[in-house]
C-alpha positions in Angstrom: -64.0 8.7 -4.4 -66.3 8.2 -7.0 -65.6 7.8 -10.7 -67.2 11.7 -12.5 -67.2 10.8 -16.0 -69.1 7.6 -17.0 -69.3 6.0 -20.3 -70.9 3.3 -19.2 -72.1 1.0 -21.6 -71.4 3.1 -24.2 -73.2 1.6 -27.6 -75.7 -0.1 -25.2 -77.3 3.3 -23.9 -77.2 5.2 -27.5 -78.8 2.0 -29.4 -81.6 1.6 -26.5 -82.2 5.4 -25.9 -81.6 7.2 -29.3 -84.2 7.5 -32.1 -81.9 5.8 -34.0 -81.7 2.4 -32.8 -84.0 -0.8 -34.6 -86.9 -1.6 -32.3 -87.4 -4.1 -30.3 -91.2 -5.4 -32.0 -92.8 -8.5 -31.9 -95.1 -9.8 -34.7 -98.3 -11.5 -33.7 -99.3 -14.7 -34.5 -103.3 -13.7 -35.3 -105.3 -15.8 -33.2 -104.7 -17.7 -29.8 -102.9 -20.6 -30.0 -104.6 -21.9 -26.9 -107.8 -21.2 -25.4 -110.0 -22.0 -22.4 -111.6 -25.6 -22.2 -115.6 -26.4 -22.7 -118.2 -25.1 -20.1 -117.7 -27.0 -17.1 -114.2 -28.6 -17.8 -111.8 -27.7 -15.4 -109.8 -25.0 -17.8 -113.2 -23.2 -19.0 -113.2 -20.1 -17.7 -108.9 -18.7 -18.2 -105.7 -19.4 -19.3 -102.7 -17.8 -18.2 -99.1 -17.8 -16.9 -97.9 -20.6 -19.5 -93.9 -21.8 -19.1 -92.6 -23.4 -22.2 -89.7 -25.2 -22.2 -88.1 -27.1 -26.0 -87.3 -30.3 -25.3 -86.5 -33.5 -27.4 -87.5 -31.5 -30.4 -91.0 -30.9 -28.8 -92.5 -27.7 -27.3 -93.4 -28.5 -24.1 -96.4 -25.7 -22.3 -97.4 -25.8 -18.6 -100.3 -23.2 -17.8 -102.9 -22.4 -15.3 -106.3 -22.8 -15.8 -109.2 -21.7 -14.2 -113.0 -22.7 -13.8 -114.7 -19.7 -13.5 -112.6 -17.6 -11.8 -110.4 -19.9 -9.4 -107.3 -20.9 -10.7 -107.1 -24.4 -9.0 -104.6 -26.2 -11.6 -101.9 -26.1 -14.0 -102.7 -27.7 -17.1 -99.5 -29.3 -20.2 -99.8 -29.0 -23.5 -97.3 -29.9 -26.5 -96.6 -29.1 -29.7 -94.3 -29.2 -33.0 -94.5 -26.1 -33.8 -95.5 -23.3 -31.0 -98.5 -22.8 -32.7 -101.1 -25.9 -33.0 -100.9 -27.0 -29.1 -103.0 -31.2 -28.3 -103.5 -30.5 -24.6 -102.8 -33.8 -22.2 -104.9 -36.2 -21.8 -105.4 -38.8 -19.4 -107.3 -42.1 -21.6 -108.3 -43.7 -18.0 -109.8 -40.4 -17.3 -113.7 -40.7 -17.1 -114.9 -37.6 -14.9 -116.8 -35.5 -17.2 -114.6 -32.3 -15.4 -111.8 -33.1 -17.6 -113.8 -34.1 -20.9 -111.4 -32.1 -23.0 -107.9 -32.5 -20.9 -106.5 -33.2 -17.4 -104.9 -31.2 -15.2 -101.4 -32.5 -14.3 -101.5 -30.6 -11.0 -104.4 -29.9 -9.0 -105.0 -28.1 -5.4 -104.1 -29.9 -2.4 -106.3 -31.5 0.2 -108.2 -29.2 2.4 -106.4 -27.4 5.1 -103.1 -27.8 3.0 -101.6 -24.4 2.3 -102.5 -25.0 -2.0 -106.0 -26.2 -1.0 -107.8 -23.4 -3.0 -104.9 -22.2 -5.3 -102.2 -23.3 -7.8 -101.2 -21.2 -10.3 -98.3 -19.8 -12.0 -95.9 -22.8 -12.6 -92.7 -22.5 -14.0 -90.6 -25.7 -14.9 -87.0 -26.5 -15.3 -85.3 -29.5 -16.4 -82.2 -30.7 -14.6 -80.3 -33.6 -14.1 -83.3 -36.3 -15.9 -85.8 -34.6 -13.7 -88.4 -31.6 -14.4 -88.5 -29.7 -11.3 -91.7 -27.1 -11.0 -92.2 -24.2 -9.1 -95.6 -22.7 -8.1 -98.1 -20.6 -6.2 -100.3 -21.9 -4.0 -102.6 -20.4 -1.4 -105.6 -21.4 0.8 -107.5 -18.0 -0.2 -108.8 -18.2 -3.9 -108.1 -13.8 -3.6 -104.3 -15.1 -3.4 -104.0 -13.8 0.5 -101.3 -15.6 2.2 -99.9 -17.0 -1.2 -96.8 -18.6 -1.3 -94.4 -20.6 -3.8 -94.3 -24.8 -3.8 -91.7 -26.9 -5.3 -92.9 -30.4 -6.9 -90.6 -32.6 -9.2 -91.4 -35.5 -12.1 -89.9 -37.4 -14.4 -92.5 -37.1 -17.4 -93.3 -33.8 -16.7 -97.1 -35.3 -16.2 -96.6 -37.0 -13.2 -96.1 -34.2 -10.3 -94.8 -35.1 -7.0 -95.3 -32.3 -4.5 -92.6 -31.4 -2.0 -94.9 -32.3 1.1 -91.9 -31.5 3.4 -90.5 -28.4 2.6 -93.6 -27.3 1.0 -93.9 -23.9 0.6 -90.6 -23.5 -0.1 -90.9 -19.4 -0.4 -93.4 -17.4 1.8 -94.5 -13.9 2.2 -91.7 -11.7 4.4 -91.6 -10.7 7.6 -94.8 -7.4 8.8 -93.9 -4.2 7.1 -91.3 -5.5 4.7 -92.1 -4.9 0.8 -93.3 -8.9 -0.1 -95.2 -9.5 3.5 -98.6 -9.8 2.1 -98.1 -12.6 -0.6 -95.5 -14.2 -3.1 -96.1 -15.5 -6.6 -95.3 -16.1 -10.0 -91.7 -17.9 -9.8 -89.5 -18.1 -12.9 -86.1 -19.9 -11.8 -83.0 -20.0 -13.3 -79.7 -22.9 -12.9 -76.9 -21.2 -13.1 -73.2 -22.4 -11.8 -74.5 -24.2 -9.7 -77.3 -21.8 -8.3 -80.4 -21.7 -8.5 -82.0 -18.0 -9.2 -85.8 -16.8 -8.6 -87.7 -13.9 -9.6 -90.6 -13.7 -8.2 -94.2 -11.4 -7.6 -94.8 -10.3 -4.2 -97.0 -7.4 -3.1 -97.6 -5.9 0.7 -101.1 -5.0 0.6 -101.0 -1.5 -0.6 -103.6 -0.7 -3.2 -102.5 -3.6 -5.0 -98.6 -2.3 -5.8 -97.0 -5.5 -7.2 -93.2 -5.7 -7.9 -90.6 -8.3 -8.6 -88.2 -9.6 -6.5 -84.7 -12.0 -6.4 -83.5 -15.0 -4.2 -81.0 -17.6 -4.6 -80.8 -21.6 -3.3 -78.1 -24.2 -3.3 -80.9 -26.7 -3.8 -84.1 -24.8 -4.9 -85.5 -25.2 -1.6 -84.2 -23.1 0.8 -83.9 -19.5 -0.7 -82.2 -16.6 0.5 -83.5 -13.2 -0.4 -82.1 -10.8 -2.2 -80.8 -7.5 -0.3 -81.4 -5.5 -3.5 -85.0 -6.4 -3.2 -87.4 -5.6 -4.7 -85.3 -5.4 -7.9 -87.7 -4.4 -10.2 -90.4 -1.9 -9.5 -93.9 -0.6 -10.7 -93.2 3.2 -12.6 -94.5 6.6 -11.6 -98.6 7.0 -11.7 -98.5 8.5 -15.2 -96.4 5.4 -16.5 -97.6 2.8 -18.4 -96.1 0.3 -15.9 -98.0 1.5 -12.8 -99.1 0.2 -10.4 -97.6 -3.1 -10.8 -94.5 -5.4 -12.1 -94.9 -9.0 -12.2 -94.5 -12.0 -14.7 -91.2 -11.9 -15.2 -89.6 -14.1 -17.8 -86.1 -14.1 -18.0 -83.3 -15.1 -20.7 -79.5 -15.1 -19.3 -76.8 -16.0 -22.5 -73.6 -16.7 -19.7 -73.3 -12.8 -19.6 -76.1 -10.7 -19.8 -79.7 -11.1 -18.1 -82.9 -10.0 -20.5 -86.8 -10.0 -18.7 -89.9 -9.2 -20.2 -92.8 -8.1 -17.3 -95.9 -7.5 -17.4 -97.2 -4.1 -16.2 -100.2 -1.7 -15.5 -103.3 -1.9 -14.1 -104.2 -5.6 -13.6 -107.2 -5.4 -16.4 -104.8 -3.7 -18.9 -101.6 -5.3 -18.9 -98.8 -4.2 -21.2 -95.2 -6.2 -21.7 -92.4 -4.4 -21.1 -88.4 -5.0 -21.0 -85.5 -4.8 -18.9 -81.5 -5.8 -18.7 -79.3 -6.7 -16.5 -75.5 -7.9 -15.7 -76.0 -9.6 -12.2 -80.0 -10.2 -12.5 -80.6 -7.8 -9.6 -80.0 -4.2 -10.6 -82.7 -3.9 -13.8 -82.9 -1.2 -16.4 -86.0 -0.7 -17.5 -86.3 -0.1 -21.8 -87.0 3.2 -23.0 -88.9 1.8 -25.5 -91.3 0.2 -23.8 -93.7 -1.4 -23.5 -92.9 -3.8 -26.6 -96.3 -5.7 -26.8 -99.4 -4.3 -26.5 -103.4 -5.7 -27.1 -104.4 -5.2 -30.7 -107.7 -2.9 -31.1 -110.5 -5.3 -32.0 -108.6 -8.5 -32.0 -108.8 -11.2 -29.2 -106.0 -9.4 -27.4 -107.9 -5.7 -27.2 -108.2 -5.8 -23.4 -104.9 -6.8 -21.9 -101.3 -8.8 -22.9 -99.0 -10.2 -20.1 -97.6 -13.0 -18.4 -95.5 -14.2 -20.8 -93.0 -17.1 -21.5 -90.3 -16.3 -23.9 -87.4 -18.7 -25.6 -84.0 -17.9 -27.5 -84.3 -20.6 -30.8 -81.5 -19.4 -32.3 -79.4 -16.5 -33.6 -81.4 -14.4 -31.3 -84.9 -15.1 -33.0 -87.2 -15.3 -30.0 -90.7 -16.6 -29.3 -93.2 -15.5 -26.6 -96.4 -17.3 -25.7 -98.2 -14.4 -23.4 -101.7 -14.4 -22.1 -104.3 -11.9 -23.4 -107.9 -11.1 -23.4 -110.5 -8.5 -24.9 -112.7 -8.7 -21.7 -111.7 -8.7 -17.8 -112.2 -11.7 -17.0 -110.9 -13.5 -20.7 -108.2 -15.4 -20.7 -106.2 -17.3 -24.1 -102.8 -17.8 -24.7 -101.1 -15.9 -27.9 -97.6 -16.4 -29.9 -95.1 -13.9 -30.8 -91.6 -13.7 -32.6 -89.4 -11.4 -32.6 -86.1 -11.5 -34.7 -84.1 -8.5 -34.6 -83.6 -5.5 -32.0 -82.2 -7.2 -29.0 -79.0 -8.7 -30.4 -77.7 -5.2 -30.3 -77.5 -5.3 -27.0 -75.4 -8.4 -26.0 -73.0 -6.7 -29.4 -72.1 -3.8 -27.2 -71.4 -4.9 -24.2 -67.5 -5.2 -23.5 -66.3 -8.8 -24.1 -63.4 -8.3 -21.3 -61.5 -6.5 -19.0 -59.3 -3.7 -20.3 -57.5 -1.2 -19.1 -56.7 2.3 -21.1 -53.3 3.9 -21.3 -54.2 7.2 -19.4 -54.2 10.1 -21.5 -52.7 13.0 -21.6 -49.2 10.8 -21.0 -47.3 12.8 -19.9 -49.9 14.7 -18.0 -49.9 18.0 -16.2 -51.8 17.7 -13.8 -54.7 16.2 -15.2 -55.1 12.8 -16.7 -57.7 10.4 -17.7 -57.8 6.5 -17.0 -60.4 4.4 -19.0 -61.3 0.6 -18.1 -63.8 -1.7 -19.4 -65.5 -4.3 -17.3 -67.3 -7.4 -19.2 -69.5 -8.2 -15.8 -70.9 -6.5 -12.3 -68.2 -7.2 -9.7 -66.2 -5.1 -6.8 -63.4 -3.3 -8.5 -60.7 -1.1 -7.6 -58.3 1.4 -9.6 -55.3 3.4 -7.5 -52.0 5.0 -8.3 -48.6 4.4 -6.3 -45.7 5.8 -6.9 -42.2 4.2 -7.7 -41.6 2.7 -4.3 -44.6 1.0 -4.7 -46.3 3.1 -2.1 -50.0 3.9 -2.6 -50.9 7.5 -2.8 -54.1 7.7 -4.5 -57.3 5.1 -4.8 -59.7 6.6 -7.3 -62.6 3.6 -7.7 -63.3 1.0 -4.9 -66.7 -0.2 -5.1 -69.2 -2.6 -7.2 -69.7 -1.9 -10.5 -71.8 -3.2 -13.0 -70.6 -3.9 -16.6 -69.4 -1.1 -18.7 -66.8 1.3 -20.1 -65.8 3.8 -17.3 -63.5 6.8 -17.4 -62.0 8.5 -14.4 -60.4 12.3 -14.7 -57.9 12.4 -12.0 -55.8 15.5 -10.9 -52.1 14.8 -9.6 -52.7 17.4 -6.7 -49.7 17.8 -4.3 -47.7 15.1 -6.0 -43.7 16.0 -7.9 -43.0 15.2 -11.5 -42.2 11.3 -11.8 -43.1 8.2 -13.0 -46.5 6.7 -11.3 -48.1 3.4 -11.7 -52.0 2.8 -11.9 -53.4 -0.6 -11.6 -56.9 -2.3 -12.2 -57.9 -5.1 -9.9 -61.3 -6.9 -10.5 -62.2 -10.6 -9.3 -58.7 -12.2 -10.2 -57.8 -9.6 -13.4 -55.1 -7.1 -12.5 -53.5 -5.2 -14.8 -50.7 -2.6 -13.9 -49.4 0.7 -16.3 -47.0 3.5 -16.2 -47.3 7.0 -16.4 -45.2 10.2 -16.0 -46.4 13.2 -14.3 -44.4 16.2 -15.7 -44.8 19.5 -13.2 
């Protein structure tokens, strides 16, 4: 029986949905804070799908680049601030290709499955080693692309997984993601390593966003949820496709910004989460948008996004004010999401029904601080079961269930709460 009164994350909903609640806006940094390489380098013709990572009180940027319009490597840049970026560079490097930088990984050898593309990297530290994921194809349209794993200990110095390599492919014919998968962003988490991931099937390019999980981040299980995040309706702004996803996750709550629309005018939108499967997409959105007549007039997306401190974040996206234009901007934002974390419940709890006594209604609140299989039933004072009002997953939230005491005599009745390893137990008398 399912619960027919929800309050489910109560402040949550009225602070994201109301007119009332502060909104979630970024401020622009004006210009790029890093742009395309000279004519004929290797980065001269786009830059996109930058990762940053803060590390030893450095800023730390991966990105693809493309010449013309291939992207055939991933590019690292660094930088005090977030904003004035030195791009690597290799001293022993002569090849007038990389006159500006170097690539730190390139395409593989021909008749690998990265020969023509890598793109999209995404880089974790862990354990003394930066571990990247990647897409990589053989098509430079991205047909058959799939996701690589390579690891290094400078973060300059890739060595690709030539064994297990790719480590995530498209799905099996007619499933949702059995065309191509790219664009990884992975998360460590007690012990797990989590992906979210684009994937499209081939249908007039309709991109969404899916989740798997690895014990090792090489073999990867896919989510049954799948795809978790999806494009809107046609008259949304986010249609037809999801993808990008960069994702923040505090030890409780799960935050992704997206990029979405059209593929030559991408917005950035925003989502939540409890378990980092089941998404709710912002009312609000999108939060960034291109700036008329500035660099970023054509498109945003594809962005990378860190927590500093006390909730003051920092996005490097890509934009561009022509189709094929590609330079990488900054953002901050520093209030309007910490709302969100504020009103979620901080533990389990369950209410004292009320009416107590009842006749022959009565209502039983519980909170839940996470998504997890719960259960809520009422036995009598033997000890005998003789109603179960919830048994099924829920995600986090304040619930409230309106039971009626139909066929049952005036005594005293126990209800009791049983989520994970919490169980909680209370009386109440049913008065005819």
């Amino acid at each position: 029986m399912r619960i027919v009164s929800i309050i489910f994350v109560l402040s949550l909903l009225i602070a994201l949905n109301s007119n009332s609640y502060a909104q979630i806006k970024w401020t622009k940094y004006p210009d790029p804070v890093l742009d395309p390489g000279p004519s004929g380098s290797w980065d001269d013709g786009f830059l996109a799908f930058s990762k940053v990572i803060y590390k030893d009180n450095i800023y730390r940027m991966w990105y693809a680049g493309a010449r013309g319009q291939t992207f055939n490597s991933i590019g690292y840049a660094t930088s005090s601030n977030g904003i004035t970026w030195t791009k690597y560079n290799d001293p022993a490097t002569t090849n007038t290709l990389y006159a500006e930088s170097d690539p730190v990984l390139i395409a593989g050898q021909e008749g690998e499955w990265d020969d023509a593309v890598v793109s999209c990297p995404y880089v974790l530290f862990l354990d003394s080693m930066y571990h990247m994921w990647y897409g990589g194809s053989t098509d430079p349209s991205l047909h058959l692309a799939s996701i690589g794993h390579a690891i290094s200990t400078d973060g300059i110095n890739w060595q690709k997984d030539t064994l297990n390599n790719p480590v995530l492919s498209k799905g099996l014919d007619g499933t949702w993601d059995d065309t191509w998968v790219f664009g990884p962003f992975v998360l460590y988490i007690d012990g797990t390593f989590h992906m979210w991931y684009n994937a499209w099937n081939g249908t007039a390019h309709q991109i969404r966003i899916g989740h798997a999980t690895s014990p090792d981040g090489i073999s990867w299980d896919r989510d049954p949820n799948n795809p978790v995040l999806s494009f809107g309706y046609s008259q949304d702004w986010d249609y037809p496709r999801v993808d990008g996803p960069s994702i923040i996750f505090d030890g409780n709550f799960y935050q992704m910004w997206y990029s979405g629309g059209n593929f030559f005018s991408w917005k950035i939108g925003y989502a939540y989460s409890q378990d980092g499967s089941e998404w709710t997409k912002y009312d609000g959105n999108p939060v960034l948008s291109g700036t008329p007549g500035n660099w970023d007039s054509k498109w945003v997306g594809l962005s990378s996004v860190l927590d500093s401190a006390n909730y003051m974040y920092k996005m490097w996206y890509s934009g561009g004010d022509a189709d094929w234009d590609g330079h990488i901007g900054y953002a901050e934002l520093v209030t309007g999401i910490k709302i969100l974390n504020e009103n979620l419940p901080k533990g389990y709890v369950l209410d004292q029904n009320y009416p107590n006594p009842f006749n022959p209604s009565t209502n039983i609140g519980f909170s839940i601080p996470k998504s997890e299989f719960i259960t809520l039933k009422v036995y009598n004072i033997l000890g005998e079961e003789v109603a179960t009002l919830v048994s099924e997953k829920l995600t986090a939230g304040k619930y409230k269930y309106d039971w009626k005491a139909s066929g049952l005599a005036s005594g005293v009745y126990y209800y009791q709460l049983v989520a994970g390893n919490y169980r909680e137990l209370k009386k109440m008398i049913l008065l005819r």
